[in-house]
N, C-alpha and C positions, 0 to 999 in steps of 0.2 A: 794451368790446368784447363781453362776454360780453351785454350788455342790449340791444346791438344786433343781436345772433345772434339772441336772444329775440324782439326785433318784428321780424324777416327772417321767420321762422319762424311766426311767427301770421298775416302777411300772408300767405304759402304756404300756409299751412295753409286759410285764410279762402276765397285764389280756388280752391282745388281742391276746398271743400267738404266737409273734412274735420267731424266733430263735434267742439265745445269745441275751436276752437282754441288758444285762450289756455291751457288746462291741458295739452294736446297739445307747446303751445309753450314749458310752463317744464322741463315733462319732457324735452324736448329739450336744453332748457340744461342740463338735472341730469346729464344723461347725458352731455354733452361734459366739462361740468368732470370730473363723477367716474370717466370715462376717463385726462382727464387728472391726476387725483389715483393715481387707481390708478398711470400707469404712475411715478410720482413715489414714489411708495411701494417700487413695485417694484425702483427702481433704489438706494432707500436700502437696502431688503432685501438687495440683492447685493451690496452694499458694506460689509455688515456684518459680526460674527460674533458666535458664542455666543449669550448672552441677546438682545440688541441684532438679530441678524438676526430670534430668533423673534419677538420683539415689534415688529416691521416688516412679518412676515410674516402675522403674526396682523390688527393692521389691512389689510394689503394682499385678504386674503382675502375679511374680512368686506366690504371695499369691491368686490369682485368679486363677490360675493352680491346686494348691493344693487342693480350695475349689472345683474345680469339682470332681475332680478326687473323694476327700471324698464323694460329694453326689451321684456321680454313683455307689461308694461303695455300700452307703446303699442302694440304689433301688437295685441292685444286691444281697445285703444279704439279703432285705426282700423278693424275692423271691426265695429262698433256704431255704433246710431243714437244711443244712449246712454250716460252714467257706466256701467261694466262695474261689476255687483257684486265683490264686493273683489278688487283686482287685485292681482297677485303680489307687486309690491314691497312691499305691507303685510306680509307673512308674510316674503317674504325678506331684505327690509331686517330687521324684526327680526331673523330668525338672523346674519345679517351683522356690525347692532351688538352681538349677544349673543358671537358670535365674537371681534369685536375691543375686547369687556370683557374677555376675556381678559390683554389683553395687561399692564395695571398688575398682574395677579395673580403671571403665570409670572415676569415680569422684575424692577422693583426691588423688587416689592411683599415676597420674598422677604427682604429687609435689614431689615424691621421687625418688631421685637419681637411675640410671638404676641398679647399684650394688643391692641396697636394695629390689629391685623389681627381680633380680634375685634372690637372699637369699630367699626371702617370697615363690618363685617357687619354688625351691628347696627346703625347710622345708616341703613345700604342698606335692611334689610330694614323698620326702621321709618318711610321716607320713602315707599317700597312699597307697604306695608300703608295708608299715611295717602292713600295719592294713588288707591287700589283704591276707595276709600268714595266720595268723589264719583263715580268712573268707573263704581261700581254701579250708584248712587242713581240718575244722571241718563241715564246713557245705556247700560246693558247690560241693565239689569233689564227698563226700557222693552221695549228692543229683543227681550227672549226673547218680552216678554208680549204682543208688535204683530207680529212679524215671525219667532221663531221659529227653528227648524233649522239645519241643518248651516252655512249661509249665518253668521246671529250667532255660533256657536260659531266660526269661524274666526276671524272679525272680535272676538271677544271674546278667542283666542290673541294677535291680534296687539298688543291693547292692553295685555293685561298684559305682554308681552315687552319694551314700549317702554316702560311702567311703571318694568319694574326697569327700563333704560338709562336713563331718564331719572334716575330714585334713582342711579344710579350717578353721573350726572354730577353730581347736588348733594353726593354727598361727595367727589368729586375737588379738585371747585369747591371745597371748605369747606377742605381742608387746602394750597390750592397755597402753594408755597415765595415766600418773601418777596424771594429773589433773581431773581424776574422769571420769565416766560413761559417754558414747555420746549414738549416734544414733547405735553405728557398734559395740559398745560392747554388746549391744541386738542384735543384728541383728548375730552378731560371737556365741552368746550364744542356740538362737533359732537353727541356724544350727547346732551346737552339739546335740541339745535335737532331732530334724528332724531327722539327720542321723541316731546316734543311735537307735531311736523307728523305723524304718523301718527296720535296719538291724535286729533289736530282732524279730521285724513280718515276715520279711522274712524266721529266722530261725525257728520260730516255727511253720510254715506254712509246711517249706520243714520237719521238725521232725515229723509233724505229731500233732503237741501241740496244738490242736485247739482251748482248754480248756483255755492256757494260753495268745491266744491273745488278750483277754478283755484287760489284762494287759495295752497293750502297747497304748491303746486309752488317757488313763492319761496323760503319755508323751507327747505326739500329741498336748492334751491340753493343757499343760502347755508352750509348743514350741509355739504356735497360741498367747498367751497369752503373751509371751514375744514378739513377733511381734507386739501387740496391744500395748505395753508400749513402745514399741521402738517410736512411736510418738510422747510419752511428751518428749524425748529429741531430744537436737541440733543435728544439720545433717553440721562436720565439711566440711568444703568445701576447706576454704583459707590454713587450717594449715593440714598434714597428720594426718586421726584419730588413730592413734600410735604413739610410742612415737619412732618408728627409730628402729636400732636392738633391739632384746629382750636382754634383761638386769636379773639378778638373775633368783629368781626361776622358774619364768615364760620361760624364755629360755629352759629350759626342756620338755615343754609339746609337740614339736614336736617328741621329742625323744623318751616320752615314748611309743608310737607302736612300734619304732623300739627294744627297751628291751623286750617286750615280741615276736617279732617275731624272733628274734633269738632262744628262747630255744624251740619252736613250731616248727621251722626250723629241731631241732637235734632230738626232740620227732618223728617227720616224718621219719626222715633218721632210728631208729633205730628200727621204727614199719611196717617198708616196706612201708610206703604210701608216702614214697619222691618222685612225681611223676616227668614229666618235667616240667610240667607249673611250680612248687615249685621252681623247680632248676631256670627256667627265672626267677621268681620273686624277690627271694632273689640274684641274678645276679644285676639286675637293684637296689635294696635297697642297694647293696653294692657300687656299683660304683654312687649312689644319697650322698650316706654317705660320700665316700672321696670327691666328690664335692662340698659338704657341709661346711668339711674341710680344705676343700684348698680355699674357699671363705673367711670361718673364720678366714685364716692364711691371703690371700690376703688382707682380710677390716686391720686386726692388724697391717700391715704393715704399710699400707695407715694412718692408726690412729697416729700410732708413728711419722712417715714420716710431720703429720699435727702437731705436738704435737713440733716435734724438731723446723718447720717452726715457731712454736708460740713462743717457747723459744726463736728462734734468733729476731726474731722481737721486743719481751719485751726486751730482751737487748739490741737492738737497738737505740729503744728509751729511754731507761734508760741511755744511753750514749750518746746520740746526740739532739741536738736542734730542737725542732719539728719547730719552725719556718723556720731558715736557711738551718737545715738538718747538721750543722758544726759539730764536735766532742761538750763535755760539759766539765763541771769542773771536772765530776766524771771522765770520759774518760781519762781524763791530769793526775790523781792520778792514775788510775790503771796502766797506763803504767810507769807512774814515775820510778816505781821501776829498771825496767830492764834498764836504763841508767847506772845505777853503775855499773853493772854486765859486760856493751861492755869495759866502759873507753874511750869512743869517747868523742870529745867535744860535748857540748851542747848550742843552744841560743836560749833563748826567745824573742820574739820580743812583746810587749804590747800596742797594740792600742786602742785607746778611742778617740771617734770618736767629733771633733769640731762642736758645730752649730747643734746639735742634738735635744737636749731640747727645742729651738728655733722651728725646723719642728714639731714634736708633739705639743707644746703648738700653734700655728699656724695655722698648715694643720689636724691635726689629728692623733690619734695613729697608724689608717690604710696605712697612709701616712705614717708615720715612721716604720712601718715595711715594706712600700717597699724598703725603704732606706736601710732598713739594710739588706733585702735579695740581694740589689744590690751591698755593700758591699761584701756580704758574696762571692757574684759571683768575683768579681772583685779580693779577697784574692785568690780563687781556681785556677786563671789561670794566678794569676802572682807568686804564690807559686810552687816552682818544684816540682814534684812527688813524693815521699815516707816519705815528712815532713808530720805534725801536724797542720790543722787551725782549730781554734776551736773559739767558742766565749763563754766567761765564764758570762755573765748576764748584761743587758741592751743594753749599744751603747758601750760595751770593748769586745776585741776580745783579741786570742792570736795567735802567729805562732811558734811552736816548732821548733828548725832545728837540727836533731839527725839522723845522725852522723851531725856535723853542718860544714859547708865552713869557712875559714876565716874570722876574725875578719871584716878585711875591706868588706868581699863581704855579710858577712851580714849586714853590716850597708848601704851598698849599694840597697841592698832589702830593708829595712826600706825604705830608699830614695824611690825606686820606688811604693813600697806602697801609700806613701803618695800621691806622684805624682799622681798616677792611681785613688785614690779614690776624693782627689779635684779635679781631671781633670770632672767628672761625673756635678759638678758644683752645687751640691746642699749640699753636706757636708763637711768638710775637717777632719784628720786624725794627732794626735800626737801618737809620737811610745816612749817606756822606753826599752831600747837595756839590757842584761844582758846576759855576757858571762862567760860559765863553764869548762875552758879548759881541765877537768878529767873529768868531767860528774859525778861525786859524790857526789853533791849539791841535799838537798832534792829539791823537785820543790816546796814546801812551803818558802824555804831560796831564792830561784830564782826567784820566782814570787814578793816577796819581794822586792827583788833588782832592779827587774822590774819596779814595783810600783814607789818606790822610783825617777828614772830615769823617769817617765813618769810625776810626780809629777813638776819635774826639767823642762821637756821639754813642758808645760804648764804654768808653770812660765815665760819663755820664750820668749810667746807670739805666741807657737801653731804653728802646723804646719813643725815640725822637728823631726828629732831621736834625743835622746842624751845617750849617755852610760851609764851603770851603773857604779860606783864610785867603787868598790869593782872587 
């Protein structure tokens, strides 16, 4: 429908004798869709709120900028016999999409961390900088040194304005979410199609190519066009509409203006037109690029840095009681080993906790793990400092003592164990004592012996240490 508006439109334009019908005729088209993009915008706008209305509101605008700018075009070209030196929509279409870069800024752009939000500036500024060097070289410098005044300085505004939109769309483009198409992966797409058709009409404007700016009305269209789709999707808000750094291949796309501005850098230098402003620019792309750099080295750090914190964590837990927080059974095996290697003695103490199953079937399981976190507490700070508490599953606990005290001063800890934990008055505590005077007893032969001993001091009648037998 819209292609047929299009040759409706160049045929009328053709028998009234209008000039360039064909570029008369795609502006025409640009101007019906981006009407109807606008009021599509509009109405998402009034349907929204908070963040989500400004950042609807913000496109909607800049797309209202755009649309004058084209229609003072055409009243401008329909009264000439000629391409009108630079017509509005180059100048106000840039403010328009420089308006509605806004809108990834104010809205989710806020959810991500201040690093990232510097990386996205830096990628922006250095795709910029990189895509400034050939817009020098080949068609602004020309243009001061052929044609001069106020005329090029505008036309030189409007190209670096599309510049950065266009950089902005290749870092949007570079981090879109891997869960499919939003609002801003139209909206990053339309500003590449924006920038570029402006920079190509700017150039063929300052070349002289009048012939070939029909051309760039297509584009126009089809930018307007993806504006008008950008409204059948979501407009993320809660989550960033990215997926975070760019990731594969997409991570390249800021880079490549910087790959062609380098050898357009050396082609200058060796054809005499390395002028100064060349030498600033590629100055500032240099030192964007090691910033770039050294950001990329800085997150890598921070990544590995998060990456070690997650390893020590999973082994944390992998080793200790997420209840108590105490060591576990895995814990007590890993270090097993290095007992045999000191030759210190070694003792286990094995408790199992009296009247336990009693509070659970009674008060509740929430109640019995307060019990046991008050044991566990009650073990830490009557155990001296550089032993072992660990609790191996249920209401049984263990206490390592490596390098271990005497026979009698461990049995004397057992005593006070017990003592400490029926003193609390809601549990009481039998201990199985197992002494290693070499320490080169597996802790499987030891915990054993434990068992055993605790088996005995249960028989008993609860409530004591007894030694192991062995």
């Amino acid at each position: 429908m819209v292609a047929g508006i299009g040759v409706a439109c160049q045929v009328v334009l053709t028998a009234a004798g209008f000039p360039q019908p064909l570029l008369m005729a795609g502006s025409v088209v640009a101007v019906v869709v981006a009407a109807a993009a606008l009021w599509v915008l509009g109405r998402r706008a009034a349907g929204a709120s908070g963040r989500e209305r400004l950042a609807w509101a913000l496109v909607a605008a800049g797309m209202l900028l755009w649309l004058v700018g084209t229609v003072l075009s055409l009243i401008t070209a329909a009264q000439r016999d000629q391409s009108p030196p630079p017509q509005p929509d180059a100048i106000m279409g840039g403010l328009g999409t420089m308006l509605a870069m806004l809108c990834p800024i104010v809205g989710p752009n806020a959810a991500l961390a201040w690093r990232e939000r510097l990386r996205m500036a830096a990628d922006g500024a250095m795709a910029a900088s990189a895509m400034f060097v050939p817009a020098w070289a080949y068609l602004l410098a020309p243009a001061y040194r052929n044609v001069g005044g106020l005329f090029t300085t505008i036309m030189a505004v409007a190209v670096c304005m599309h510049i950065c939109t266009t950089a902005m769309s290749l870092v949007l483009l570079s981090r879109r979410r891997a869960d499919g198409t939003n609002a801003y992966t139209m909206l990053a797409a339309a500003f590449g199609c924006f920038g570029i058709s402006t920079i190509l009409y700017s150039s063929f404007v300052l070349r002289g190519l009048s012939n070939q700016i029909a051309s760039v009305s297509a584009l126009m269209s089809f930018a307007t066009y993806l504006l008008l789709r950008m409204g059948r999707y979501p407009m993320p808000t809660d989550v960033p509409p990215w997926g975070g750094a760019a990731t594969g291949r997409r991570a390249l796309l800021p880079y490549a203006p910087v790959l062609c501005a380098f050898p357009v850098a050396v082609t200058s230098w060796f054809t005499g037109m390395f002028d100064g402003v060349l030498f600033a620019a590629m100055a500032v792309l240099f030192v964007l690029v090691l910033l770039r750099q050294f950001l990329a080295l800085y997150g890598n750090s921070l990544l590995l840095a998060e990456v070690d914190e997650a390893r020590a964590e999973l082994q944390y837990q992998a080793t200790h009681d997420h209840l108590t927080g105490l060591a576990n059974r895995k814990y007590l095996y890993e270090h097993a080993a290095a007992w045999g290697r000191t030759g210190e003695p070694v003792t286990l103490l094995l408790l199992d906790l009296d009247g336990f199953k009693q509070i659970n079937d009674r008060f509740g399981h929430a109640v019995g793990d307060e019990v046991l976190v008050e044991v566990a507490d009650v073990l830490n700070a009557a155990v001296p400092a550089g032993h072992t508490v660990s609790r191996l599953g249920g209401d049984e606990f263990a206490v390592v003592l490596e390098p271990s005290p005497s026979l009698a001063e461990a049995a004397a800890l057992g005593e006070r164990l017990v003592a400490e934990i029926s003193a609390k008055g809601r549990v009481g505590a039998s201990v199985g004592l197992a002494y290693e005077p070499t320490g080169r007893a597996t802790l499987g032969s030891i915990l054993s012996d434990a068992d055993a001993a605790l088996y005995r001091a249960k028989a008993a009648g609860k409530g004591c240490v007894v030694l192991s037998a062995s």
